[in-house]
C-alpha positions as CSV (number, residue, x, y, z in Angstrom):
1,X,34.7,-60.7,64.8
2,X,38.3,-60.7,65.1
3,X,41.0,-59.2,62.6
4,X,41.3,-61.9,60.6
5,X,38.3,-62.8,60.0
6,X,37.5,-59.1,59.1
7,X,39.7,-59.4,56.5
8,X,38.3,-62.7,54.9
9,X,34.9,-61.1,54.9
10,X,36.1,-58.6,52.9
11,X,38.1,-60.8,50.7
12,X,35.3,-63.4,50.2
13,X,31.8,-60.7,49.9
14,X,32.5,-59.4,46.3
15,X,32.5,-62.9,45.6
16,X,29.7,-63.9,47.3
17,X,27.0,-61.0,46.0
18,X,26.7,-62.0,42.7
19,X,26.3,-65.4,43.5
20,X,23.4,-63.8,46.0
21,X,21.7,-62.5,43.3
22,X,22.0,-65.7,41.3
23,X,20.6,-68.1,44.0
24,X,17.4,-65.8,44.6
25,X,16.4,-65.5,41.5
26,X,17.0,-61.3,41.3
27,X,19.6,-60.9,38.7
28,X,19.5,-57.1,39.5
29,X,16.6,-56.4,42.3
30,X,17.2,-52.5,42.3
31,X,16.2,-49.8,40.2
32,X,16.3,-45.7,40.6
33,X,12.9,-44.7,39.4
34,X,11.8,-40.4,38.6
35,X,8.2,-39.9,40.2
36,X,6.1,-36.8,40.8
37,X,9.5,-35.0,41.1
38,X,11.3,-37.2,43.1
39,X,14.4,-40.0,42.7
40,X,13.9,-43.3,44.4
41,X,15.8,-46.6,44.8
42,X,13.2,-49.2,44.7
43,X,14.9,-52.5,45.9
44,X,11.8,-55.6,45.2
45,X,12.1,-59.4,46.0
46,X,10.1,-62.4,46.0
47,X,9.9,-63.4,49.8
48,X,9.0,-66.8,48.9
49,X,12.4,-66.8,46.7
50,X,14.6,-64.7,49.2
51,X,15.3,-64.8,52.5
52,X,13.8,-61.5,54.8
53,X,14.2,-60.9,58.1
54,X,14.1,-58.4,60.6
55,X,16.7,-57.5,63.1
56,X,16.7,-55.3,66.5
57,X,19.9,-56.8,68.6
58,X,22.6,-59.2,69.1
59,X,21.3,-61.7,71.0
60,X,24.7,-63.0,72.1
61,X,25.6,-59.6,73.5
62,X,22.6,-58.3,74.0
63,X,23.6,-55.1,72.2
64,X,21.5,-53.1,69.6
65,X,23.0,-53.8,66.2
66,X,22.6,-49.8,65.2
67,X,24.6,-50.0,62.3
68,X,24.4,-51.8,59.5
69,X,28.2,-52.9,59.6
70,X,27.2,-54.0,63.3
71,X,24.4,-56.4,61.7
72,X,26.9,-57.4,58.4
73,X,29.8,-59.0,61.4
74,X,26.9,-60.9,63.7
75,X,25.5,-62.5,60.3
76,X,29.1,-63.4,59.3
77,X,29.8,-65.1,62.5
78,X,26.5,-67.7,61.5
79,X,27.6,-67.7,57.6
80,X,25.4,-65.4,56.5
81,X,25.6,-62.5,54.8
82,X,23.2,-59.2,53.8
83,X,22.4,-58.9,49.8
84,X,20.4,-55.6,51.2
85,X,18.9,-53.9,54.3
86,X,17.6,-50.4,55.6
87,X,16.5,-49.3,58.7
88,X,13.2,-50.7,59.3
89,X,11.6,-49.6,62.0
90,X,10.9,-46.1,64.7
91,X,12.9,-47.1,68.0
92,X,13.2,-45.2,71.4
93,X,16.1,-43.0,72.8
94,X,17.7,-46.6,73.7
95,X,17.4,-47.8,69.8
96,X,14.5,-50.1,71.2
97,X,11.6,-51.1,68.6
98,X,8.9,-48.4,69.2
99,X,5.2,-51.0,68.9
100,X,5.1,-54.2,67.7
101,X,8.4,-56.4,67.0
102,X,8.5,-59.8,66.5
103,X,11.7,-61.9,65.8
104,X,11.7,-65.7,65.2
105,X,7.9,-66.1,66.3
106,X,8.9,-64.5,69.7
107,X,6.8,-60.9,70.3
108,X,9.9,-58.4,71.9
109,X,7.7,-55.6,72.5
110,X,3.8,-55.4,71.9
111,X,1.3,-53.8,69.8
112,X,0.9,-50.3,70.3
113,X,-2.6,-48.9,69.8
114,X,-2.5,-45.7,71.6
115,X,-2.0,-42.5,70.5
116,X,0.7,-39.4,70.7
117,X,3.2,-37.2,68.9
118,X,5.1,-37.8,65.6
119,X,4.6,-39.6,62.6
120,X,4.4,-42.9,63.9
121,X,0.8,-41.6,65.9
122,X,0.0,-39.8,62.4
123,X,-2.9,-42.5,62.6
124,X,-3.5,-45.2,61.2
125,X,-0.2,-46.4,61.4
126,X,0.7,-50.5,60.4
127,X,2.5,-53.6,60.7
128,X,5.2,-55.3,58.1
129,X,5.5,-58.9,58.7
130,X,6.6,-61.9,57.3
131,X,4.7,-65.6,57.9
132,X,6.7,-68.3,56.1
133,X,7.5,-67.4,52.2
134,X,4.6,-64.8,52.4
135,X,5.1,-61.0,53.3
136,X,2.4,-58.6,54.5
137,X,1.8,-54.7,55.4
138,X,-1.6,-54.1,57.3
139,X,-3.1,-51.5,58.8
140,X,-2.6,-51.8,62.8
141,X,-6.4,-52.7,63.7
142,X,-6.7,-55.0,60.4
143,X,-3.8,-56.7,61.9
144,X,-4.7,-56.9,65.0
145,X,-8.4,-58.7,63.5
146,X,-6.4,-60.8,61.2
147,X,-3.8,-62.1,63.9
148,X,-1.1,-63.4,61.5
149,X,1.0,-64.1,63.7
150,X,4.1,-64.0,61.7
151,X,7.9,-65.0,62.4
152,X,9.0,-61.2,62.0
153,X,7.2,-58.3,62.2
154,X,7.7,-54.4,63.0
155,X,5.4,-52.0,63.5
156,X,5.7,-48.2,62.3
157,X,4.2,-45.2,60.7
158,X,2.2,-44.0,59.4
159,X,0.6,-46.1,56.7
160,X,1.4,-44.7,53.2
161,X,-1.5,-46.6,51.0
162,X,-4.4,-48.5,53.2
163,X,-6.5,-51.1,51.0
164,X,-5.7,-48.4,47.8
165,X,-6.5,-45.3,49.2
166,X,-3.9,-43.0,50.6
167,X,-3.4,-42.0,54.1
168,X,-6.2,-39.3,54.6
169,X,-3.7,-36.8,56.6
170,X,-1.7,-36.7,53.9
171,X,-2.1,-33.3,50.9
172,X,-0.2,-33.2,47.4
173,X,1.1,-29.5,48.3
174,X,2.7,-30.1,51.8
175,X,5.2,-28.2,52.4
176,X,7.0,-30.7,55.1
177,X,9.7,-32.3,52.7
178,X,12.2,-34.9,54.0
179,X,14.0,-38.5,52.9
180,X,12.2,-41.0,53.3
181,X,11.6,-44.7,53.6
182,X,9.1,-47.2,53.4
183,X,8.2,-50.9,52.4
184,X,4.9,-51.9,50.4
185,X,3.9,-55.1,49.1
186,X,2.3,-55.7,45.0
187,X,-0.7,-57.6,44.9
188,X,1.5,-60.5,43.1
189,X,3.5,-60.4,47.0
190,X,6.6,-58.9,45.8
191,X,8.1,-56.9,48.5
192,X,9.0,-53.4,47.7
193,X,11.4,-51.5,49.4
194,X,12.2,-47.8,48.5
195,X,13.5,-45.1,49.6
196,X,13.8,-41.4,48.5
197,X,17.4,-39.8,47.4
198,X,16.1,-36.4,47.7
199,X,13.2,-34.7,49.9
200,X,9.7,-35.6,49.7
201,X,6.0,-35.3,50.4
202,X,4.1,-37.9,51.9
203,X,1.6,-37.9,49.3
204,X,4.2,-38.2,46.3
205,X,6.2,-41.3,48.6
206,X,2.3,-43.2,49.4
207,X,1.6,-42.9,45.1
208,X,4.5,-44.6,44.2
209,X,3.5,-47.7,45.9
210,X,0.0,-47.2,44.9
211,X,0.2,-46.1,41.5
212,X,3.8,-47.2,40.6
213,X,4.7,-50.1,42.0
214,X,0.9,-51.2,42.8
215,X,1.2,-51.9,46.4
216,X,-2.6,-51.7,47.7
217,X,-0.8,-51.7,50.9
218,X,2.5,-49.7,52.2
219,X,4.0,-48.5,55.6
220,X,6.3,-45.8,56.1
221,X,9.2,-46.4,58.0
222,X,11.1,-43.4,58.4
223,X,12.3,-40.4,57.4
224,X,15.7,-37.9,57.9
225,X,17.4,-41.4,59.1
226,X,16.5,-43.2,56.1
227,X,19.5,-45.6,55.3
228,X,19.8,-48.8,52.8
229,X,22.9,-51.1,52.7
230,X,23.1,-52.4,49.1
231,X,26.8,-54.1,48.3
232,X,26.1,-54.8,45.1
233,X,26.1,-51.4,44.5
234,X,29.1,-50.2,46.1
235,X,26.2,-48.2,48.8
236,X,26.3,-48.3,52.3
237,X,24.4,-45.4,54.4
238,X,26.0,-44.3,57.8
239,X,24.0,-41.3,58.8
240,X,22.7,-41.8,62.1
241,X,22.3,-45.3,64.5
242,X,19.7,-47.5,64.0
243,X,17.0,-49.1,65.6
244,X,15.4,-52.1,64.1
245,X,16.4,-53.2,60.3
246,X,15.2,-55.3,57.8
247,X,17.8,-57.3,55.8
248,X,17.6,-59.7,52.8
249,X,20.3,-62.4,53.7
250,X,21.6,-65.4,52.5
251,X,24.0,-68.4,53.6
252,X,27.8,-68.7,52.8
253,X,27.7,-71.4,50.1
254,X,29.9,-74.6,51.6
């Protein structure tokens, strides 16, 4: 994008968010909720209403978006634009998608099934995904049986709530306390994305969707790096770089 066009963007995107908001139908899709002790921004949206997609790299480039700045140019440069995003996704030293990632129907990198270190091998770990105006989390093995096979989808861990029940690792007076992130979706299939302003347990995080925002279903995504891009609200997070990210867009209206 060159200096110009830099320029319009940010003449013409305070225009454009509210009309965002208008055309899918979330007049204001965020909320800070108080739960067992911790402050979370719990951003929710009706994929069959809104537009989600998932992003890993500028396929014009070839580069790793990274940031969500990065991500906000390449979607100006096809007349889009991001009502929200956050990181969505554990990645490699080279920002690549750690397990499954699937972008326009096309699988990047597989299924990983395998175990090792770190919370994304704190098993079971899951899949978001999204197949036409539907949305998804599954647990890795129930995905692999149900073979969805979705438009977008990236894998991470580990899973928060699986069919109701919390992950079984996970123990109400842990002393491991971090930010975190995670996306769950409500039996009704709104899409719940929230993530945590101060630190955390993983057992307070997986009741929030379970017992909050009753997601039967939720994947955590991760944790010190957790960043959300939300212009509505004046918030953009630029902690760390990115590897994949999960963005709610919409089209420059003609």
């Amino acid at each position: 994008m060159n200096g110009s066009m830099k320029r319009l963007a940010k003449l013409l995107l305070p225009l454009l968010l509210p009309f965002s908001a208008q055309a899918g139908g979330q007049a204001d899709f965020c909320r800070i909720m108080d739960h067992a002790g911790g402050r979370y921004t719990v951003c929710s949206f009706d994929p069959a209403k809104n537009t989600i997609r998932i992003y890993d790299r500028d396929h014009v480039s070839g580069q790793g978006y990274r940031s969500f700045a990065d991500l906000s140019s390449a979607l100006w440069r096809q007349h889009m634009f991001s009502v929200f995003a956050m990181n969505g996704g554990m990645y490699h030293s080279d920002y690549s998608p750690v397990g499954l990632f699937v972008e326009n129907g096309v699988e990047r990198t597989p299924i990983s099934t395998g175990g090792g270190w770190g919370n994304f091998h704190l098993l079971p770990n899951g899949v978001f995904y999204l197949k036409g105006a539907a949305a998804g989390v599954l647990e890795t093995q129930a995905y692999l049986a149900a073979d969805p096979k979705p438009d977008f989808a990236t894998q991470s861990g580990p899973m928060l709530v699986i069919d109701g029940k919390l992950h079984p690792r996970f123990l109400p007076d842990s002393d491991s306390l971090k930010r975190r992130n995670g996306v769950g979706v409500s039996r009704d299939g709104t899409v719940h994305f929230a993530i945590s302003e101060n630190t955390v347990r993983f057992y307070d995080f997986a009741t929030l969707f379970r017992d909050v925002l009753d997601a039967p279903n939720a994947l955590y995504l991760d944790g010190t790096i957790s960043s959300v891009d939300i212009p509505a609200m004046k918030r953009r997070d630029s902690l760390f770089p990115m590897g994949p990210i999960i963005a709610v867009v919409d089209r420059v209206p003609d």
